[in-house]
N, C-alpha and C positions, 0 to 999 in steps of 0.2 A: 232569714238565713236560708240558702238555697243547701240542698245535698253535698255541693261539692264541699262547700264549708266545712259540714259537719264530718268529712272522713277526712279533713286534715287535723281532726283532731289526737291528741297522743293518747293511746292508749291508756298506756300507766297513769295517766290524771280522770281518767274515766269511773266513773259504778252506774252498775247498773243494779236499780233496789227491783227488785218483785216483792209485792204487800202483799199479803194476804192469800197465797195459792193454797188456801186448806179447803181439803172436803166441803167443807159447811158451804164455801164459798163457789166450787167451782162442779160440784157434781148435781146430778137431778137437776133438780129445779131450778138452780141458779145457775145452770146453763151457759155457766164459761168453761170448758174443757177446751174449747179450741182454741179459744184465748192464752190460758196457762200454759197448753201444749207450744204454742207461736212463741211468748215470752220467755219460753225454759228456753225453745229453740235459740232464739233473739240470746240470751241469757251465756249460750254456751259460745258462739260465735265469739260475744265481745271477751268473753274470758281467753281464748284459745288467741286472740290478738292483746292480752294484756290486760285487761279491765279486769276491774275488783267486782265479782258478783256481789249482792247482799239480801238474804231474803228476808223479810219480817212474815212473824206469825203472832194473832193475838190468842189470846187463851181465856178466857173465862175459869177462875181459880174461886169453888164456890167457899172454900174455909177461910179465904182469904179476906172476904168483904165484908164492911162491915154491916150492922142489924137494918140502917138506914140504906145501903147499896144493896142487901139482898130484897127490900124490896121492889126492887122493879127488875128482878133476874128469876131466873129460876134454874135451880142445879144443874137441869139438861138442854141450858139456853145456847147459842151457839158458840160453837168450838170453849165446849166446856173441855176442862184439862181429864186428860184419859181417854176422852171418848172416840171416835171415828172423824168423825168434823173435826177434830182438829186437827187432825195429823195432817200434813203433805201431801197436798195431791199430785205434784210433782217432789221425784227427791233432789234436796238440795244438791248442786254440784258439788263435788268432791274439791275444795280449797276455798268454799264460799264461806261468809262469814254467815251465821243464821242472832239475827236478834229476835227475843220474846217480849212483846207489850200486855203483860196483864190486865185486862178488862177493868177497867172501875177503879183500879187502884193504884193513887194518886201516887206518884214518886218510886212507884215499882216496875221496873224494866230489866230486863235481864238481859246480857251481850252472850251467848251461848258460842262467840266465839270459829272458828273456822270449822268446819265437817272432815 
């Protein structure tokens, strides 16, 4: 599929998902800022012509796992809930929908629903 294809697309049947733009993921070391900064970019564009944003964030929830999941985790493992890594390293657009995927744990997903 060439470019021209893809901008005869309709908006409104459009999403665009951003995974994972948290701290843990995109700051220091793991050295995507310019990545996440393009994609929020990318992000806002397709919204401002119609398109459904959607961002996911995983969390690591240590009360949540159980005796067998906590071992191979540790309380302050990435984007533990509460901490700095998890949070948004870009902030969600303002009409976006944000889902949460809990780390480890099997059948727990959270839709957090529009910003």
């Amino acid at each position: 599929m060439d470019l021209s294809e893809v901008t005869r697309l309709e908006p409104e049947r459009v999403a665009v998902v951003l995974v994972d733009l948290q701290n843990d993921f995109c700051r220091g070391q793991a050295g995507n800022t310019a990545t996440a900064e393009r994609a929020q970019r990318f992000a806002a564009e397709a919204m401002a012509l119609g398109a459904e944003v959607i961002y996911t964030r995983q969390v690591l929830d240590w009360d949540g796992l159980t005796p067998r999941q906590r071992h191979w985790e540790t309380p302050s493992g990435l984007c533990a809930a509460g901490s700095t890594g998890a949070e948004f390293f870009v902030e969600p657009l303002l009409g976006a929908t944000v889902v949460t995927k809990y780390r480890l744990i099997y059948g727990r997903v959270s839709s957090g629903g529009s910003t």
